[in-house]
C-alpha positions as CSV (number, residue, x, y, z in Angstrom):
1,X,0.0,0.0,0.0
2,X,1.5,3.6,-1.0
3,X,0.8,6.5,1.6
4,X,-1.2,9.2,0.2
5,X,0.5,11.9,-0.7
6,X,-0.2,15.7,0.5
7,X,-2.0,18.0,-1.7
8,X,-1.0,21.2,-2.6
9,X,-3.8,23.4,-4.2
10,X,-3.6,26.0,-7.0
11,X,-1.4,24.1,-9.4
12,X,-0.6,25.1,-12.5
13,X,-2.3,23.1,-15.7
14,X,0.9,23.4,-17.5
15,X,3.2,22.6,-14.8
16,X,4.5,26.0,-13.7
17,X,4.3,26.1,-10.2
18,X,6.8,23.3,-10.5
19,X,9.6,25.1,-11.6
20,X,12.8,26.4,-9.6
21,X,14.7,28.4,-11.9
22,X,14.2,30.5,-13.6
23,X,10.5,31.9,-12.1
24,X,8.0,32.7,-15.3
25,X,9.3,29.9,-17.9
26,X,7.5,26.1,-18.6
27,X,8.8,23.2,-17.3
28,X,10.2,22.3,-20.4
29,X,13.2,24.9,-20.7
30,X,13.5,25.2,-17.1
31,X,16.8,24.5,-15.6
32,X,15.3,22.9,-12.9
33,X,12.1,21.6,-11.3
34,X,10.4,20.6,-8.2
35,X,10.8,16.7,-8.1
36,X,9.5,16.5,-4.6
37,X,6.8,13.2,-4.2
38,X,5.7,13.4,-0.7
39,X,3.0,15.9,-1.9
40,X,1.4,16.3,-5.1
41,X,-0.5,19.6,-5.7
42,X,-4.6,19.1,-7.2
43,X,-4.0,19.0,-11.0
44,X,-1.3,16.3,-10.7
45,X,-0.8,13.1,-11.7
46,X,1.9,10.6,-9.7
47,X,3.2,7.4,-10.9
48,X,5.5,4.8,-9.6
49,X,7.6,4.9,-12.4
50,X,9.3,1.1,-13.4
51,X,11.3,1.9,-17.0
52,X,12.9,5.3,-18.2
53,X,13.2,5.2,-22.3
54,X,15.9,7.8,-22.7
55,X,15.8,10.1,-26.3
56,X,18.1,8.0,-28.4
57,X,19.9,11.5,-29.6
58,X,20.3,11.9,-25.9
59,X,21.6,8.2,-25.1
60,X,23.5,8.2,-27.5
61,X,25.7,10.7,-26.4
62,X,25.9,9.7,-22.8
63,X,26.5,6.3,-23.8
64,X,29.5,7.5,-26.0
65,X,30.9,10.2,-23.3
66,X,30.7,7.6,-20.9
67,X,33.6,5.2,-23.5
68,X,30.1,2.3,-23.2
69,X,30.5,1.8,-19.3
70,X,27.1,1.2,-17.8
71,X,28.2,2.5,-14.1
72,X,29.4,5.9,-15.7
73,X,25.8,5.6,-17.9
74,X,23.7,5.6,-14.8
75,X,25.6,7.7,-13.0
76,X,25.0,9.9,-15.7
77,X,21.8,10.1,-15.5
78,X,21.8,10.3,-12.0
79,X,23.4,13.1,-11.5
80,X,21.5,15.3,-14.1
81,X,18.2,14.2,-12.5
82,X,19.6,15.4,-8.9
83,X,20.8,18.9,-11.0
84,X,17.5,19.5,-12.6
85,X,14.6,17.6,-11.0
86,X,13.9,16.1,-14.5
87,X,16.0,13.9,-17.1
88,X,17.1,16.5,-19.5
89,X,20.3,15.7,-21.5
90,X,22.1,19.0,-21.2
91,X,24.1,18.4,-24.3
92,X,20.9,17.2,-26.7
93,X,17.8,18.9,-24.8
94,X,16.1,16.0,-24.8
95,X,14.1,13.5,-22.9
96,X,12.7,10.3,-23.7
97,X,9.3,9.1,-21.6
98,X,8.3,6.3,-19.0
99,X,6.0,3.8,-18.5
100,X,5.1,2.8,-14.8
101,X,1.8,2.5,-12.8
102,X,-0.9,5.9,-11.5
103,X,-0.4,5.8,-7.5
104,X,-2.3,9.1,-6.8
105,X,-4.8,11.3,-8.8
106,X,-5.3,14.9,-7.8
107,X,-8.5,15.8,-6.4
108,X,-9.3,18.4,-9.6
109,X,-8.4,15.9,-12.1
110,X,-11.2,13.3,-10.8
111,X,-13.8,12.8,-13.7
112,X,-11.5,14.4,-15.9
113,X,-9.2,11.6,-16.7
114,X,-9.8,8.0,-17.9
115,X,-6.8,6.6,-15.2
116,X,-7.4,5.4,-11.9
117,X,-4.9,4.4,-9.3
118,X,-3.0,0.4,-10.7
119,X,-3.3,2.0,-14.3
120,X,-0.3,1.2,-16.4
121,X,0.4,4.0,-18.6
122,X,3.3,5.6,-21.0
123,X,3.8,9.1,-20.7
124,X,3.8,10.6,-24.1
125,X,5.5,14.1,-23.1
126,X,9.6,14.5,-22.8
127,X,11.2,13.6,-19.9
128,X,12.8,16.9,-20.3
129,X,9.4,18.6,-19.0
130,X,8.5,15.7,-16.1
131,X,9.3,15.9,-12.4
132,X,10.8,12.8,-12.1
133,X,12.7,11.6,-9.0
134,X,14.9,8.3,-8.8
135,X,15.0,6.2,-5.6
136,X,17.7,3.3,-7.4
137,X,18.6,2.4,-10.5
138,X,18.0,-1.2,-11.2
139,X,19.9,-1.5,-15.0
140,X,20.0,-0.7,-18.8
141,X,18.4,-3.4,-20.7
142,X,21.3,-4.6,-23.7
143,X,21.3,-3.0,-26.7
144,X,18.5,-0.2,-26.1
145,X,17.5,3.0,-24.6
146,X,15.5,1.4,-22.1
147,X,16.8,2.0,-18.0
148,X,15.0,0.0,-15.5
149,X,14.5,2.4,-12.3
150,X,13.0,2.6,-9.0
151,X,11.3,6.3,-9.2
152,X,8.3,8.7,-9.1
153,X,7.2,10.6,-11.7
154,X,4.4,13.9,-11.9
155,X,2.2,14.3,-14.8
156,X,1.0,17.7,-15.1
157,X,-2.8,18.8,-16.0
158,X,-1.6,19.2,-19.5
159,X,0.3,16.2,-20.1
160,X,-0.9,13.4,-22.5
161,X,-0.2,9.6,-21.9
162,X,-1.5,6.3,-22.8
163,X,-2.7,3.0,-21.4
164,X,-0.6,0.3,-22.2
165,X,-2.4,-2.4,-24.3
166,X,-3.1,-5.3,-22.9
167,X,-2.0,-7.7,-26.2
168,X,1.6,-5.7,-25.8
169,X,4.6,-6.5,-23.2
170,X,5.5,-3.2,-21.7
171,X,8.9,-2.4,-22.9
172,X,7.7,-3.6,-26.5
173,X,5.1,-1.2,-25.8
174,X,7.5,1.5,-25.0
175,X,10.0,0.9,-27.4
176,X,7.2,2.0,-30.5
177,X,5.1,4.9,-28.2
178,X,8.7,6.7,-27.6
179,X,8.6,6.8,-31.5
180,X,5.3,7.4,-32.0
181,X,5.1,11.1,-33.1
182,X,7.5,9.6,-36.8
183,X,5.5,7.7,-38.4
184,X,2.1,9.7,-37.3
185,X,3.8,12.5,-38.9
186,X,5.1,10.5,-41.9
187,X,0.9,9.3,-42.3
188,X,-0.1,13.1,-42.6
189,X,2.8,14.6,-45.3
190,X,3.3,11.8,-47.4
191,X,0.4,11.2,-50.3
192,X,0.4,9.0,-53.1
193,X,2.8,8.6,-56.0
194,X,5.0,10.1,-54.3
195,X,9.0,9.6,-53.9
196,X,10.2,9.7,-50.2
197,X,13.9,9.2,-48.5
198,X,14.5,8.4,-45.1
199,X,17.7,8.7,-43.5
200,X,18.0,6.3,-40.5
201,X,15.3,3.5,-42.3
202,X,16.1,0.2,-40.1
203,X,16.4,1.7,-36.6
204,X,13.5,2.1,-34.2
205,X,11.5,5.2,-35.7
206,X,12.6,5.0,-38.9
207,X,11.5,1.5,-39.5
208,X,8.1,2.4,-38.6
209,X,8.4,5.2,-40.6
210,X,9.5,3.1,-43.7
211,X,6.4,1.1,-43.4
212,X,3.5,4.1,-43.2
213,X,5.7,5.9,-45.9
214,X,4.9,2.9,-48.4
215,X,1.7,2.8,-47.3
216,X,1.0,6.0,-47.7
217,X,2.7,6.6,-51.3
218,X,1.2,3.2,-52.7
219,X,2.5,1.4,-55.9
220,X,3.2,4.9,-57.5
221,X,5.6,5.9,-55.1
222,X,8.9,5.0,-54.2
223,X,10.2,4.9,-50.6
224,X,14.3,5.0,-50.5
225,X,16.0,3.9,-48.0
226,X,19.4,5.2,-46.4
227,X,21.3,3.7,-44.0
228,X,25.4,3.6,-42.8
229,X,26.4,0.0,-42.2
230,X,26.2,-2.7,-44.9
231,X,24.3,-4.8,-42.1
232,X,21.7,-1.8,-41.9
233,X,21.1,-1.9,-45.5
234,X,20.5,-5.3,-45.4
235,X,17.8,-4.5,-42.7
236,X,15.7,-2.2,-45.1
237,X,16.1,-4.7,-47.5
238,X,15.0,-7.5,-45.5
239,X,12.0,-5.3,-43.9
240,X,11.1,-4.7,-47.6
241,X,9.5,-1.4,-46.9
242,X,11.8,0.5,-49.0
243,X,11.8,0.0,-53.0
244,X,15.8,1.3,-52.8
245,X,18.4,0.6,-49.7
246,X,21.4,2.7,-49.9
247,X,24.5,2.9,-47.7
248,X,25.7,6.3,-47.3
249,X,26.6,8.6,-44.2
250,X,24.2,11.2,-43.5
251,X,26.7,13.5,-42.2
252,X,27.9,13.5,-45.7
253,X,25.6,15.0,-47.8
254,X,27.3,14.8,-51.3
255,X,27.3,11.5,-51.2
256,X,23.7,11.0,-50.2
257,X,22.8,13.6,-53.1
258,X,24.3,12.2,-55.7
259,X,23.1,8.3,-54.6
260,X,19.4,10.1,-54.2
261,X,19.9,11.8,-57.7
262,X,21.1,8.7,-59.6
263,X,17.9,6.9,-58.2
264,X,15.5,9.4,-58.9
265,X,17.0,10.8,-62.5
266,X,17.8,14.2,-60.8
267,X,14.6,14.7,-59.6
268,X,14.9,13.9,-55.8
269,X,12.5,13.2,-53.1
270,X,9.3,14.8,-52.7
271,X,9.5,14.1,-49.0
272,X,12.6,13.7,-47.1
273,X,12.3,11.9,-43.3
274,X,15.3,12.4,-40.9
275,X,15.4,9.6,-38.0
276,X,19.3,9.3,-37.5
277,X,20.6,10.2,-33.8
278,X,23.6,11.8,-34.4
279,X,24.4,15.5,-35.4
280,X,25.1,17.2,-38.4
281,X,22.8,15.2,-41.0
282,X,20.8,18.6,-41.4
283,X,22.7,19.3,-45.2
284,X,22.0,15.7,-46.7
285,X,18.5,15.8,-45.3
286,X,18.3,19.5,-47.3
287,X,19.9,18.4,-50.3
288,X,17.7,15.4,-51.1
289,X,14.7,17.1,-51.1
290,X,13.5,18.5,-54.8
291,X,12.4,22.0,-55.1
292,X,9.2,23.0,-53.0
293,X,9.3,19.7,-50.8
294,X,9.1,18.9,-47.4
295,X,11.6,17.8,-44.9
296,X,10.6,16.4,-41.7
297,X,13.4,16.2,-38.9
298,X,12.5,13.9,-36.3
299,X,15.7,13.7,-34.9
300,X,16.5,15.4,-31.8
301,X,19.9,15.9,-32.6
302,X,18.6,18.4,-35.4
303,X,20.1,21.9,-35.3
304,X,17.9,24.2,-35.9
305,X,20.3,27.3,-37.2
306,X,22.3,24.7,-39.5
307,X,19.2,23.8,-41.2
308,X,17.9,27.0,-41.6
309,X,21.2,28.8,-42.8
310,X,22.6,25.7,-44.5
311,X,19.0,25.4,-46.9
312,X,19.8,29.4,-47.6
313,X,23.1,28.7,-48.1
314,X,22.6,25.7,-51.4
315,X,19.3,27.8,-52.5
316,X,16.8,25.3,-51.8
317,X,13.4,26.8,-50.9
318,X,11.9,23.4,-48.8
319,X,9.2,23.2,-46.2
320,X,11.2,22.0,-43.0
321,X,9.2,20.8,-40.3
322,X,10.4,19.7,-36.6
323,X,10.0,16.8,-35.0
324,X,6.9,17.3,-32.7
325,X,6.4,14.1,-31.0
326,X,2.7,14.9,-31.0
327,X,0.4,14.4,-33.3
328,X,-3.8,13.6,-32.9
329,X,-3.8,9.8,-33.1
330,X,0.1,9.2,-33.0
331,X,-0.3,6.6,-30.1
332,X,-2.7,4.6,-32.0
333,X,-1.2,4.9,-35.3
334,X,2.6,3.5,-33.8
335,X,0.7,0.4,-32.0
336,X,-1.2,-0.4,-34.7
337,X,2.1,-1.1,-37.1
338,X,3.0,-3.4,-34.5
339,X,-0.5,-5.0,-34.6
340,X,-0.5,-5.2,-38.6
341,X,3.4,-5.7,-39.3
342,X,4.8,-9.3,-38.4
343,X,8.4,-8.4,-39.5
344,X,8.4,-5.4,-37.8
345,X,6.7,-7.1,-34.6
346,X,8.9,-9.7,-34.5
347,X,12.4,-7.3,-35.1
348,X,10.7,-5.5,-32.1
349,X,10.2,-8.1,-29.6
350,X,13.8,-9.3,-30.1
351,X,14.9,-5.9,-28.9
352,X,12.6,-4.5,-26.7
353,X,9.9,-7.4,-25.3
């Protein structure tokens, strides 16, 4: 049995009267919050969180600072949540999101919310924004983002989440809702006939990606994927997604321009999707889009002064759009792929389940 928390009254429905410093911002840019759990004020939310999935951009980068050595990982983390009150990479921005179980429900949000105490839920805003406060943690599950902690967690008024299906293990579960905003996104610009690269095409969004983008631009189109490794490549192919694989580095974008232009006859993509973790992709994302298109940067290791100055600088008048993680629908639209797609299913269950 948990003890109830305190309540404090007046909060905030975006989250404000959680923030330290400085007074007057959102949680979001805040340098740090109020991760206290004894209390929770009326419009809040607490849950006894049980996995952390960290940003990739953002793992990525602690993972590599840290020369691969889980004790420096975690401590890592650690120590930014004790800075900040949240887990907010100070290098990337970023986040990730949790999943774990609703142990108290403010007294304003009752009738106003589907969740009732036991509910297991994802949170489907950034870390970066959420109080979160970590008692131990227990380990990083091989080869993913995923950390297994002993913690508490606030959603605000404002925050969005879901229910974790019951035909879904958790961590599979996740794995595809950390993603989800990609391939809701990738549903809404791409239409048919059309010719769309992705950057990133096997790993965990762009995959997903991969499959709505085929979906979406039918037998007309033609969905090219890019990837670094040979063993990547053979990913896309073996997904079968993408009509083209191509192995090129997406921190060099002549290459990927002149592989994209031999494929499309000069013409390029109508729609170019960037899902790699790693900086500095913003020019070959740019440069493989035709005239007029759209570029959607999912990544949260996306610059955005490089893309905006380095687009002015080769003259190419494109639409660029950032990587919202929200979009209406994005939670059902991510499970769903799992639900329809065996072979992406099954690549995420050896991963993630």
């Amino acid at each position: 049995m948990h003890d109830k928390p305190r309540i404090k009254e007046n909060g905030n429905p975006f989250g404000a009267h959680r923030v330290i410093d400085p007074k007057g911002v959102l949680p979001q840019p805040a340098l740090k919050l109020d991760n206290g759990v004894e209390y929770i004020y009326d419009n809040e939310i607490l849950v006894d969180v049980h996995t952390l999935n960290i940003d990739s951009a953002s793992f990525t980068q602690i993972r590599e600072a840290a020369g691969r050595d889980e004790k420096i990982i975690t401590d890592t983390i650690l120590r930014i949540v004790a800075e900040k009150g949240k887990m907010q990479n100070p290098v990337t921005g970023s986040g990730g999101m949790f999943i774990g179980t609703v142990a108290a429900i403010g007294p304003k949000l009752e009738g106003k919310t589907d969740l009732k105490p036991g509910d297991k839920i994802a949170s489907l805003v950034s870390l970066s924004l959420t109080p979160l406060n970590i008692e131990k943690i227990l380990g990083i599950k091989k080869g993913t983002e995923q950390v297994h902690v002993k913690a508490k967690a606030i959603l605000f008024e404002s925050g969005i989440y879901a229910k974790i299906p019951k035909d879904l293990p958790e961590t599979l579960a996740l794995a595809v809702l950390d993603v989800a905003g990609a391939p809701a996104q990738t549903a809404k610009l791409v239409s048919p006939g059309q010719t769309v690269a992705i950057l990133g095409a096997a790993g965990k969004s762009g995959v997903l990606c991969s499959y709505e983008a085929a979906r979406r631009a039918g037998v007309g189109g033609k969905v090219i994927g890019i990837e670094y490794s040979a063993r990547a490549v053979e990913k896309i192919k073996e997904y079968g997604f993408c009509a083209e694989a191509v192995q090129a580095n997406a921190t060099d974008a002549l290459d990927c321009h002149a592989k994209v232009s031999a494929l499309t006859g000069g013409r390029m993509a109508d729609v170019v999707i960037n899902c790699v973790n790693i900086p500095n992709t913003e020019m070959a994302s740019i440069m493989l889009c035709r005239k007029e298109g759209t570029v959607y940067f999912f990544s949260m290791a996306t610059s955005f002064t490089k893309s905006a100055l380095g687009a002015e600088g080769v003259g190419k008048d494109v639409t660029m759009i950032i990587g919202n993680g929200y979009t209406r629908g994005h939670a059902d639209t991510a499970i769903n792929i799992l639900r329809e797609s065996r072979e992406i299913r099954a690549a995420y269950e050896k991963m993630y389940a």
